[in-house]
DRENVOMAR-542981 format. One record per residue: residue in three letters; x, y, z negated of N, C-alpha, C in turn. Coordinates in steps of 0.02 Angstrom, whole numbers, plus 50000, padded with zeros to 5 digits. Layout:
residues N
ALAXYZXYZXYZ...
end
This chain:
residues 542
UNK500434994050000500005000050000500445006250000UNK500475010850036500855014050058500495022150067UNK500035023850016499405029350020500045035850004UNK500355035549974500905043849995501215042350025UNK501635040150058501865038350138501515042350188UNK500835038850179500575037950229500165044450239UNK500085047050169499815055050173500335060350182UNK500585058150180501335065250211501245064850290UNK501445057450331501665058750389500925059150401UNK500255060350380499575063150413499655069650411UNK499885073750378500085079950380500615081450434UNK501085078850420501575082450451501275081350555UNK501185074650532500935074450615500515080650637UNK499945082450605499505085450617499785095950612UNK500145096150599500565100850593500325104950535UNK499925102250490499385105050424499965106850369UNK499845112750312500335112050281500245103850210UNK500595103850193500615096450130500255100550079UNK499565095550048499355098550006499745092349944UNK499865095449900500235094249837500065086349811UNK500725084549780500265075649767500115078149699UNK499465073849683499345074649625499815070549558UNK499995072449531500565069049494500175063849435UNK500375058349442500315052549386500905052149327UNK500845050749268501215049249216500995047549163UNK501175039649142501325032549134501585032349042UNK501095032049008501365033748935501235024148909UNK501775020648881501865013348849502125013348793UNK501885006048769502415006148695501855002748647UNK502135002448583501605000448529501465005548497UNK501495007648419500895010648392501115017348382UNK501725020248388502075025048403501625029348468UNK501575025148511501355027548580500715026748563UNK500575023448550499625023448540499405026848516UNK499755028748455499415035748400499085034048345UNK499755035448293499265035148237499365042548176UNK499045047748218499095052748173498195053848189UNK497765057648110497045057148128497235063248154UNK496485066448186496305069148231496315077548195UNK495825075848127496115085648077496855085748066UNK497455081648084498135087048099498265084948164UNK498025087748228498045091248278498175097248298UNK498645097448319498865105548333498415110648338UNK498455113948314497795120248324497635122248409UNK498335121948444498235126648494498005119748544UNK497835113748509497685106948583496885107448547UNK496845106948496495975109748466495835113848492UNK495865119748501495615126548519495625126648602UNK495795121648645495755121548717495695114348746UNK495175113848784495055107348812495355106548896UNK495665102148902495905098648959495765099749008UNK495705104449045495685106949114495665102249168UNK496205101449173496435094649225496605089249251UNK496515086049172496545080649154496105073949158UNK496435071349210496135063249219496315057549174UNK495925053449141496305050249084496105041149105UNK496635036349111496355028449096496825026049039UNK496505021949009496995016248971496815011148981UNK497255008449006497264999749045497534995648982UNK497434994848938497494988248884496904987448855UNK496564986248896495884984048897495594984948948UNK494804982048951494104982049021494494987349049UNK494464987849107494434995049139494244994649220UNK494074997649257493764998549304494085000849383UNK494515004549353495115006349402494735015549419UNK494615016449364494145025049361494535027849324UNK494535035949333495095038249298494315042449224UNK494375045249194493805051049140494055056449085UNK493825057749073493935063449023494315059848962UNK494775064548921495265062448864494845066848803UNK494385065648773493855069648722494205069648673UNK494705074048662495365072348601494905075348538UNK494375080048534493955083648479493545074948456UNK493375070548506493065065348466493485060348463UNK493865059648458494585054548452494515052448390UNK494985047448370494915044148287495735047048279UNK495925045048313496955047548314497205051948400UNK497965053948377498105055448423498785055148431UNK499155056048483499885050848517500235057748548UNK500955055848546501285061048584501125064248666UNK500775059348692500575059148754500025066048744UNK499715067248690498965072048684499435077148678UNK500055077848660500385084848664500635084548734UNK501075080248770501245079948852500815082848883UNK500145079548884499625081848932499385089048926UNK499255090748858499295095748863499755103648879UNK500325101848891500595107748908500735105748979UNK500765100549011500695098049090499865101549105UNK499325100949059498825103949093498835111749085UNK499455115949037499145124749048499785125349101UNK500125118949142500615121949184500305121549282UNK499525116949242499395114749313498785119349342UNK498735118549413498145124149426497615118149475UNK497925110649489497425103949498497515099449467UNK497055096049456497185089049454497765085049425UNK497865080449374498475078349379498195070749333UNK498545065449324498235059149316498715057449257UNK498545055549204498995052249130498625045049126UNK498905040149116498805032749113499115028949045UNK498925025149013498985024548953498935018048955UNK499455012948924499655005448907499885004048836UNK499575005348792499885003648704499374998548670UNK499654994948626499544991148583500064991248496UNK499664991848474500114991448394500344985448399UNK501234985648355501434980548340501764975048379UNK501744978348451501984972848498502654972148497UNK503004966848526503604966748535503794965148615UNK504464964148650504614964248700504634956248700UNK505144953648640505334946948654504884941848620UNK504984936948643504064931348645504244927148567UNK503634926348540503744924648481503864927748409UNK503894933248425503774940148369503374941148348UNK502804941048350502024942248350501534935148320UNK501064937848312500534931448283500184930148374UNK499984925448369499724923748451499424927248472UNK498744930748446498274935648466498464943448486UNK499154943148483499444950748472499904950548557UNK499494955248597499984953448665500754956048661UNK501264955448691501624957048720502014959048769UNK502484961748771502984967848841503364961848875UNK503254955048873503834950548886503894950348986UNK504314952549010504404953549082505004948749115UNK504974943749080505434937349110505024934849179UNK505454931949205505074927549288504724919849240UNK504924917749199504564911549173503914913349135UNK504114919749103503384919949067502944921949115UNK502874927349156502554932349194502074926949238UNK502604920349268502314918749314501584912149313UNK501864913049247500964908449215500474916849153UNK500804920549143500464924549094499834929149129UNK499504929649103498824934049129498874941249086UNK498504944449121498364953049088498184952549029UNK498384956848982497864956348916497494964848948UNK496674962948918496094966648949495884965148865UNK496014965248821495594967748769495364959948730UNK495594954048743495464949648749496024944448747UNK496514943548686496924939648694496954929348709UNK496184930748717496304922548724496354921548808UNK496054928548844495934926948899496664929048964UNK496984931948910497784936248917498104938648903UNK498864940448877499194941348819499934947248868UNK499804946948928500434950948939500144958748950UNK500434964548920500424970448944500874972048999UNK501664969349001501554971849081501274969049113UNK500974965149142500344963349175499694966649171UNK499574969449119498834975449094499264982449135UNK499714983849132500014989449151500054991349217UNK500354986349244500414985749326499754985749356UNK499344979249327498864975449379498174980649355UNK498454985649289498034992749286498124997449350UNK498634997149362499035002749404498645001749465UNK498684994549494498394991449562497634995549570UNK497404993749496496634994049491496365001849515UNK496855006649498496885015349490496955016349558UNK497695012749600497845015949638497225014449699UNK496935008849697496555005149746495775008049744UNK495645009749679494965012249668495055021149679UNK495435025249659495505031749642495905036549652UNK496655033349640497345038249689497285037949750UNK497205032849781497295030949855496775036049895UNK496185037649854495705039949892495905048349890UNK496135050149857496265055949840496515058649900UNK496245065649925496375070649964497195070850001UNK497545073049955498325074749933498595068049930UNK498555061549915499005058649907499255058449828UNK499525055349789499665054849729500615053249730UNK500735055649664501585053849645501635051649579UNK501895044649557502085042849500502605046649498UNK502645049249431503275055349410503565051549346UNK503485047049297503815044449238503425038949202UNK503865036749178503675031849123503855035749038UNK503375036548990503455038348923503465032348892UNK504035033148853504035022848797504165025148748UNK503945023048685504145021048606503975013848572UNK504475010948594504415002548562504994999648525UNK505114996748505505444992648478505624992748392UNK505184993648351505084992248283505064984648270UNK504274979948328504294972648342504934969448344UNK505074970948373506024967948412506344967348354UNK506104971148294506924969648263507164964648239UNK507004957148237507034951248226507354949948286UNK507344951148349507534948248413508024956248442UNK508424958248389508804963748409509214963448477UNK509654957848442510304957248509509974955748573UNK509524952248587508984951548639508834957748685UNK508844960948643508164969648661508584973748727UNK509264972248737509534976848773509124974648860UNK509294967248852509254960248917508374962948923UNK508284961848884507324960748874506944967348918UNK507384973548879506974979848895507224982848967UNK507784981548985507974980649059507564976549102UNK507514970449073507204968049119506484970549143UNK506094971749084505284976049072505244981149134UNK505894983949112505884992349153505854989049236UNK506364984449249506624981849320505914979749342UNK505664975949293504904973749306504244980349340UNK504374983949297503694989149295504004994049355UNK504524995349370504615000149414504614997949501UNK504874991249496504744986149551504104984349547UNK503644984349526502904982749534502494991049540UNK502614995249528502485001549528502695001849606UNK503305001149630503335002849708503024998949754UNK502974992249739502624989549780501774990549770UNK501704992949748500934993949737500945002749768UNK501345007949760501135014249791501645013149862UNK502085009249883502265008249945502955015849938UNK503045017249879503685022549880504255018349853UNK504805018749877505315014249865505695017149824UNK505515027249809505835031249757505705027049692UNK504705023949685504865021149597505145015749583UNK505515011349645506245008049595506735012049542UNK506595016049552507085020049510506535025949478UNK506005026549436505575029149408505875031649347UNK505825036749347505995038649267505915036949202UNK506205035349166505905032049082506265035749061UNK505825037649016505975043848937505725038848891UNK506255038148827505965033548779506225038448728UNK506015037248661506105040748621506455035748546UNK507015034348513507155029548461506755029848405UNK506805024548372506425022348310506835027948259UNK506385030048196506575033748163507175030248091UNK507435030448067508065028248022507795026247960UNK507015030647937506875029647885506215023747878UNK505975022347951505585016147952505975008347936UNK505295008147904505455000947900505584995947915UNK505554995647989505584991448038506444995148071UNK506684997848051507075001948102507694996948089UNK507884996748165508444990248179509084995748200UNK509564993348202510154999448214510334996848285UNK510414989348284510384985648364509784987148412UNK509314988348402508824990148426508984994748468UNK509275001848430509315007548433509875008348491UNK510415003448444511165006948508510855003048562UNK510484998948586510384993848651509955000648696UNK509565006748650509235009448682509715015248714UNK510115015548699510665020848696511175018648747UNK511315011248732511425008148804511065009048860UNK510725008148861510085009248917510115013648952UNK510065020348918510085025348935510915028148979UNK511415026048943512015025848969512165022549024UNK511625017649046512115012649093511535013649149UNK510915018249134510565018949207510245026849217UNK510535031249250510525037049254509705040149262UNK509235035249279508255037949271508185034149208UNK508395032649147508345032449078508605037449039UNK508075042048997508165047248969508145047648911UNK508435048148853508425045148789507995054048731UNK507815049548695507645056148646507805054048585UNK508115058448529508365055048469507855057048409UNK507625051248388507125053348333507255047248275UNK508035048448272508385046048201508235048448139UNK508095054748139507925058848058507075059948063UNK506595056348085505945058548106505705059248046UNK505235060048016504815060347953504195056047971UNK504025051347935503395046747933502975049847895UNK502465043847911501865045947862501815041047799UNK501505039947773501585035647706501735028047687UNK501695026547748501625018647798502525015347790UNK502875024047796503565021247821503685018447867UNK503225020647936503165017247985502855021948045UNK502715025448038502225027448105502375035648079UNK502655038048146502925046548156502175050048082UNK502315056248087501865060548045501715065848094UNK501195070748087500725073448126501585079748170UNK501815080848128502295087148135502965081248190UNK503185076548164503485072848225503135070148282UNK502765068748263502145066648345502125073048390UNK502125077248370502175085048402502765087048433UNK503325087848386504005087448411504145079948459UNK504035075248468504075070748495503855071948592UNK503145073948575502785076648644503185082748666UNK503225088348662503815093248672504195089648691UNK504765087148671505365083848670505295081948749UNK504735076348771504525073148821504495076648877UNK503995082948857503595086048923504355090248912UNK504725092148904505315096048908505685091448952UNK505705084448948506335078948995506045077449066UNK505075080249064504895079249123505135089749154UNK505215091649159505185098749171505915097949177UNK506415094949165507015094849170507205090249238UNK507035085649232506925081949304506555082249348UNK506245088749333505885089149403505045087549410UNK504915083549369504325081349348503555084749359UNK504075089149307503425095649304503775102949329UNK503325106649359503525113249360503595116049320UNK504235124149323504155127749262504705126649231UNK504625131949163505385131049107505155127649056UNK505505124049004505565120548953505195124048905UNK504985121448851504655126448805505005124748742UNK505115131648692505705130448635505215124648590UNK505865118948558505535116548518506065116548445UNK505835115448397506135116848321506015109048292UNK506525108148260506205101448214505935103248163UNK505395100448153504985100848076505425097247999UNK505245102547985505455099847905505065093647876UNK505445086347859505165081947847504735082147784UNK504265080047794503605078647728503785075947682UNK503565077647625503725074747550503345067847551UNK503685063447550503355056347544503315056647466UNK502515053147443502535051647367502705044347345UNK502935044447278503255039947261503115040547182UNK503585038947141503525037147073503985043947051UNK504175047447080504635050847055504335059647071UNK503965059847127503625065347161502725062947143UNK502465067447141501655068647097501265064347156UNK500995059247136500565060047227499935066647230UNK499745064847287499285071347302498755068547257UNK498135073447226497755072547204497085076347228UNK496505073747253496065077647291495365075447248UNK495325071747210494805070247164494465066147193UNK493775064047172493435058147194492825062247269UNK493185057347326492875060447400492385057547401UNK491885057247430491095055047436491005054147519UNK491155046247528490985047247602490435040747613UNK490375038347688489705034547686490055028247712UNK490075022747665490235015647653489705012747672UNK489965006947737489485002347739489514997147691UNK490054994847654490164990747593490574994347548UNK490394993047496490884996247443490704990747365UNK491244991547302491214989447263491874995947215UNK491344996447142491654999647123491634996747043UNK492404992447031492334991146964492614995846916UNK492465001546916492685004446861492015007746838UNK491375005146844490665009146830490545001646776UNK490175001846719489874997346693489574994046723UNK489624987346701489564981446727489014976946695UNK488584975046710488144972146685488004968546616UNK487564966646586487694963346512487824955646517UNK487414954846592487524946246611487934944846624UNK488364949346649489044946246671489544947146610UNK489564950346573489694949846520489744944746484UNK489294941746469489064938246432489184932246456UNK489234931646516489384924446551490284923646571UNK490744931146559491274932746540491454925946495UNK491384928746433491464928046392491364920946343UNK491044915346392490804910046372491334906446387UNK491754900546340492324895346379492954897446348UNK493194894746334493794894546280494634895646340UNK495154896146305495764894646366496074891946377UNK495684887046380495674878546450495254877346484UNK494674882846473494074878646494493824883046549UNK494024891746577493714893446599493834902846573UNK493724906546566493864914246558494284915146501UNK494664918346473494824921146422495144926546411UNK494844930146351495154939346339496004936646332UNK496254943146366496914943446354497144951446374UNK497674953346345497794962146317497974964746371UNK497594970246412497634972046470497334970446524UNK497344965646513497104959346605496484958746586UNK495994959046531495334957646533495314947946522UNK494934944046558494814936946566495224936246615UNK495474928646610496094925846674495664918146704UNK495724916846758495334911146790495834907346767UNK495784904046725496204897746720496314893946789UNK495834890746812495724887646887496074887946929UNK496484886846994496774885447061496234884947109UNK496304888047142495944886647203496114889147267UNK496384886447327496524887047380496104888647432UNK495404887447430494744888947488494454894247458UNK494514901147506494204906847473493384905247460UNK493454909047397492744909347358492534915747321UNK492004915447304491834921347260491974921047194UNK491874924247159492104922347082491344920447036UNK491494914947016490904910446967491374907746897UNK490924911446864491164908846788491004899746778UNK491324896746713491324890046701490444891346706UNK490204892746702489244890346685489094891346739UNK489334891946806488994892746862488804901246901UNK488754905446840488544912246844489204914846913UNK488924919646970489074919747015489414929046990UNK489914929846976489984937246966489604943147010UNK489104946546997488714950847026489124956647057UNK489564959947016490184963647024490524964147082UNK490814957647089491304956347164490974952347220UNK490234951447205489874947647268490114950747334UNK490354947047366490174947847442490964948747448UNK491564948247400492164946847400492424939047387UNK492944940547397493314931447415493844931847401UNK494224927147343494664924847342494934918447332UNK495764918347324496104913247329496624913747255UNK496814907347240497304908547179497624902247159UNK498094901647218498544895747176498764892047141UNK498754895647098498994894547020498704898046970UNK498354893546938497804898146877498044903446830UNK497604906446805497964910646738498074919146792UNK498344919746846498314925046891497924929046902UNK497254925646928496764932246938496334932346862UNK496054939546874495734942146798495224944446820UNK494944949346779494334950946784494364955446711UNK494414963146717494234966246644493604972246678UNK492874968846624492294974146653492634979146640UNK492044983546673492044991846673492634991846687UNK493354993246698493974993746708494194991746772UNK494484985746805494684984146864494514974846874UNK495004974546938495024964646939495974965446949UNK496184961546914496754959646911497084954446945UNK497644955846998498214949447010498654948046993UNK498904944846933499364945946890500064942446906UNK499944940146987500814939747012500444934847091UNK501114933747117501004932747176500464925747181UNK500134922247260499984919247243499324918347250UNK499004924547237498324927947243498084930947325UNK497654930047334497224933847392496624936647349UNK496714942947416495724946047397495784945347477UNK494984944847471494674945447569494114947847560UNK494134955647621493444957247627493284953847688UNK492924950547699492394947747745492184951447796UNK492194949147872491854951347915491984959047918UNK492634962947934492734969847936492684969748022UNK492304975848041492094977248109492644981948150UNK492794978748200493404983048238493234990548261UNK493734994648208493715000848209493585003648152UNK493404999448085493265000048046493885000947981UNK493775004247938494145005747874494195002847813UNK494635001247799494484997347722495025000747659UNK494765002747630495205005747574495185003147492UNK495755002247458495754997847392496085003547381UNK495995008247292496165010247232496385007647222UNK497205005947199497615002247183498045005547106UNK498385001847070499005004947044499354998046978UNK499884998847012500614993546998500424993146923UNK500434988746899500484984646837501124988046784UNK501634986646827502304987146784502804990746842UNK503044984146865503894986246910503814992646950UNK504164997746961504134998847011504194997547078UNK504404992847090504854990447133504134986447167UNK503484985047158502864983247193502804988047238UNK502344987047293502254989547337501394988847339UNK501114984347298500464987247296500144979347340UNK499324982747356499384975547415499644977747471UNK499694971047517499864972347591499494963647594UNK499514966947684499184960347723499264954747718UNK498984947347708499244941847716499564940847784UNK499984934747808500254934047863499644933247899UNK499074929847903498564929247936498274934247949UNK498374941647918497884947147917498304952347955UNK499014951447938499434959147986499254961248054UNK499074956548072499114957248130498504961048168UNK497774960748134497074962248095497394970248108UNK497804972048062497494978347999498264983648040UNK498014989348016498524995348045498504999847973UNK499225000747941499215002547872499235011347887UNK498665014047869498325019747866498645023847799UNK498745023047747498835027447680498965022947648UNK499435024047588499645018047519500155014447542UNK500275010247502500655004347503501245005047485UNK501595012947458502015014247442502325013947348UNK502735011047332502955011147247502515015847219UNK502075014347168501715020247123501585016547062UNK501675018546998501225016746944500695020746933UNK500595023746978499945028746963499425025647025UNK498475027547030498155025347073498455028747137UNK498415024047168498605026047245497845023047307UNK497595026847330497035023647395497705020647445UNK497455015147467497835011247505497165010647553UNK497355013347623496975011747691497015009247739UNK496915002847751497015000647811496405001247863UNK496725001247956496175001348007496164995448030UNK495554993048062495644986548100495584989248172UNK496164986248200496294988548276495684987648335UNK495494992648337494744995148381494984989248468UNK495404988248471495704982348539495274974748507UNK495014972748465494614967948434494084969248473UNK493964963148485493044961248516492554959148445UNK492864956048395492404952748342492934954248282UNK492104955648223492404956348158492944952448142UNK493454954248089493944951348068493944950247972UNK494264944647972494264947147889495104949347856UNK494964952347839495374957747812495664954747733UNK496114951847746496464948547676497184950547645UNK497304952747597497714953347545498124950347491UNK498584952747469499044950247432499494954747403UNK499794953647332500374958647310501014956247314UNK501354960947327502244960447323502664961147256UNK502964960647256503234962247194503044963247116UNK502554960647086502334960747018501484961347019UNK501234961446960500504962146935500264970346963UNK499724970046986499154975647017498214975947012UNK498084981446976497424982146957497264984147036UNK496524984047035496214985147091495534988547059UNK495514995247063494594999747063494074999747092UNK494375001647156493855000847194493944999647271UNK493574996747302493644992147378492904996747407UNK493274998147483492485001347508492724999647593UNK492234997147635492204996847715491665003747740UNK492205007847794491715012147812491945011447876UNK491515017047905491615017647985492085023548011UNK492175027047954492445032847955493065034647900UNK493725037247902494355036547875494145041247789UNK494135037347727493865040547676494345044147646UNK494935044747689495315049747653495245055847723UNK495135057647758495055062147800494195061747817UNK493665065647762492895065847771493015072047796UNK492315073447832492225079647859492305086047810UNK492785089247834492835095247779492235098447765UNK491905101547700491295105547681491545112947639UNK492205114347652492365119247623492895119247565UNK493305122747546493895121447500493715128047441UNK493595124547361493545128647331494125129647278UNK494425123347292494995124547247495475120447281UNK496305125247270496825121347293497415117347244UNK497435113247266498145112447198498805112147230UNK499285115147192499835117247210500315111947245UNK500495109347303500915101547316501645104747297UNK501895110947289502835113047279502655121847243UNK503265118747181503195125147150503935128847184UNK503805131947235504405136547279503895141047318UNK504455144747341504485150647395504255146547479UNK504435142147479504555139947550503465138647565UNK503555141247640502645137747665502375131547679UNK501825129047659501875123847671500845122547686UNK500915118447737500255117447746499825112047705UNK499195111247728498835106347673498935099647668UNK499505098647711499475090447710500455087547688UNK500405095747657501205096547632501915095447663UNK501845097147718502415100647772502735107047773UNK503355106647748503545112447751503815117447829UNK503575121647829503645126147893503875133647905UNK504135135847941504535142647948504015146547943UNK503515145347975503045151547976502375148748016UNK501815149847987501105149048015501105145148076UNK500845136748086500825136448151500185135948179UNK499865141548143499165143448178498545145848128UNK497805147348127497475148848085497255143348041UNK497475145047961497345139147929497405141947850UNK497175135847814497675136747734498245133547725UNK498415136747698499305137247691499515137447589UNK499845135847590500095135447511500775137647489UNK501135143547450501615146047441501705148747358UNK502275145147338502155149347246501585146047244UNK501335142047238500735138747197500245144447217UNK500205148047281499385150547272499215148447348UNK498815149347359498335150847429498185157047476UNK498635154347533498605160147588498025158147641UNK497805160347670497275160547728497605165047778UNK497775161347846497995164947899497535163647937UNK497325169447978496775170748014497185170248082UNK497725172248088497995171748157498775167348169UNK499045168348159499825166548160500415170548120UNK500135174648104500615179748066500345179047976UNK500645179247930500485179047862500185186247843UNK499725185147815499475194647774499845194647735
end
């Protein structure tokens, strides 16, 4: 297929002047690229203006081979790509096409992943039995194959038809956190990917320029958790040993609480960074636009206050809250059974299940009584004496060993546990079972605290059917308050107005509400300085 070829020499034959190709660019990767910053820290100035010229697909999933609107105001998150596009759309005066291939969590090399979780793997052995993943891992598991055989779908239904003719101008990547188990691999692997996607990119637009297509990737940050140092120099190799590989360094990045996934102020600097390497090569028209690194965010911990916003009120399709009084029956059915036989008080922990049990269940006292409290929860417990139960107060896991499972969580959906560490510091709170990581996208928490911490996980909206959502602790004993499933992120509810602020840094320096420190206003907002409250109406401080 050969549709810009073939639209130039229709021009030129015809002696018409060339009307402009409309430019395509190609954003991949896992959850870096996908986006996981919510949607209230969005740049003011990509809020305050909608997309002009912007054609939008994402091929890792159904898709149609149609390009539509990018509704970033109704979005759940947003990706460095929502800053690209946007300063590619106040540089453009038509049309221009952004295409989108991400999945959380993926890796390049095969066997990294739980089965259901596709992968970047671009070998000739895998490729040549692997199918597309379309949203649907039983029915296909490769993204380059969703990527390309997306590309086919675009160019055949929608570029091709286009007036002008179309130009792939780049590839945008942020991957390899997955990889870091299969480091030494990653150099061979991600060469090969690229050799893959840029050779299937030309033969599908019939330009023999995208053998050699541009890739801008950007490195894993130093302070993630996942961050491999082999990873890193292989990317750096990469970049050294093929002159359309463009590297961006985001070694000192600042995360979000996850220790894993950029923060609203690097996702920003990140996009800049990008649309600056396309404007440098040619990509885009125009000059570079200045960019600054952001001052990294105060991560909380045991040593720094966490934030405190009081009790939020949002709309739970399930919830359980054991820290409200608890019934007299359950009480009472507590309390029946000696300790051998079934519950018993003990200082702190409330009653301990003596019992083992391996097949999740609900919790039933020795008499049969079905706990009213934690209905419609499930657990597991190895080894007796572990899980607890203290009314009015919390449910206890008093060391490893233990599962909780909420049941049936709906893709796209939120699940958040009130948490706080027993003792060590050195816990991390819950995190996913191996059966569940793969499920869940860690949203807020999970970081060292002896104080309550909301711990939020998402279930990846790429799910066709509910999932259950299961847990476990790391490192020592952990109370649990309260558990709630919503549809909507309960630590970011719709704002109703701010009547009081609390101070996140007692200094001189500015800092916005989600405690970033910054040179100066980056737009109309509240702002926090010296422990009081500024209101900038424009960009400049009163």
């Amino acid at each position: 297929m050969k549709q810009k070829l073939l639209f130039t020499l229709f021009f030129l034959l015809l002696g018409l002047p060339l009307l402009a190709l409309a430019p395509v660019f190609i954003t991949a990767g896992q959850s870096n690229a996908d986006g996981r910053v919510y949607v209230n820290q969005l740049p003011y100035y990509i809020k305050a203006n909608d997309y002009r010229h912007l054609n939008f697909a994402s091929v890792a999933g159904p898709e149609d081979g149609t390009f539509g609107p990018r509704n970033i105001s109704s979005a759940t998150r947003w990706a460095f790509q929502d800053v690209v596009n946007y300063f590619i759309d106040q540089r453009s005066t038509s049309d221009f096409y952004a295409v989108k291939c991400t999945y959380g969590g993926t890796a390049i090399a095969l066997g990294q992943t739980a089965a259901k979780v596709p992968e970047w793997n671009a070998s000739r052995a895998y490729l040549d039995t692997a199918k597309a993943y379309r949203g649907d891992w039983t029915k296909g598991n490769s993204l380059a194959k969703s990527l390309t055989e997306g590309m086919r779908d675009l160019v055949n239904v929608t570029l091709s038809k286009l007036n002008g003719g179309y130009d792939v101008k780049a590839i945008m990547w942020h991957q390899g956190e997955s990889d870091r188990k299969a480091a030494d691999a990653y150099y061979d692997n991600f060469m090969t990917l690229v050799t893959y996607l840029r050779d299937s990119i030309s033969n599908i637009t019939g330009d023999e320029a995208d053998r050699h297509l541009p890739v801008i990737l950007g490195t894993i940050s130093h302070k993630s958790k996942q961050y491999s140092s082999v990873v890193e120099q292989a990317q750096r190799k990469a970049a050294a040993n093929d002159p359309n590989i463009y590297l961006i360094d985001m070694s000192d990045a600042g995360l979000r609480e996850d220790n894993l996934h950029f923060d609203s102020a690097w996702t920003e600097y990140l996009g800049k960074k990008m649309f600056n390497v396309l404007v440098q090569i040619g990509a885009v028209d125009g000059d570079t636009i200045e960019v600054k690194k952001p001052v990294t965010e105060v991560q909380p911990s045991d040593t720094t206050s966490d934030s405190t916003f009081g009790d939020i009120t949002f709309a739970a399709e399930r919830s359980w809250d054991f820290t409200k009084t608890w019934s007299d029956s359950t009480k009472n059915a507590l309390a029946v059974g000696g300790e051998t036989t079934g519950w018993y008080a003990k200082s702190g922990w409330g009653y301990r299940y003596v019992l083992s049990f391996s097949d999740p269940a609900e919790l039933t006292t020795i008499d049969g009584y079905v706990i009213k409290e934690t209905q419609g929860l499930y657990f597991t417990s190895k080894t007796g004496n572990r899980l607890c139960v203290n009314p009015d107060k919390n449910i206890g896991l008093y060391a490893g060993g233990c599962t909780i499972i909420v049941p049936q969580v709906k893709p796209g959906q939120y699940v958040s546990l009130v948490t706080q560490t027993a003792k060590a510091s050195s816990a991390r709170g819950l995190v996913p079972t191996a059966a569940s990581k793969q499920n869940l996208d860690s949203i807020a928490g999970g970081y060292a605290s002896k104080k309550q911490v909301t711990n939020v996980w998402w279930i990846q909206d790429t799910f066709t059917q509910p999932v259950d959502a299961e847990f476990e602790i790391t490192g020592g004993g952990i109370f649990i308050y309260k558990i709630a499933v919503s549809n909507s992120d309960p630590l970011s509810p719709t704002p109703t107005g701010i009547s009081t602020v609390a101070a996140l840094h007692n200094d001189t320096r500015l800092y916005t509400l989600s405690g970033v420190a910054v040179e100066a206003p980056v737009g109309p907002g509240i702002y926090i300085r010296n422990n009081k409250k500024i209101v900038v109406k424009g960009n400049v401080l009163p």
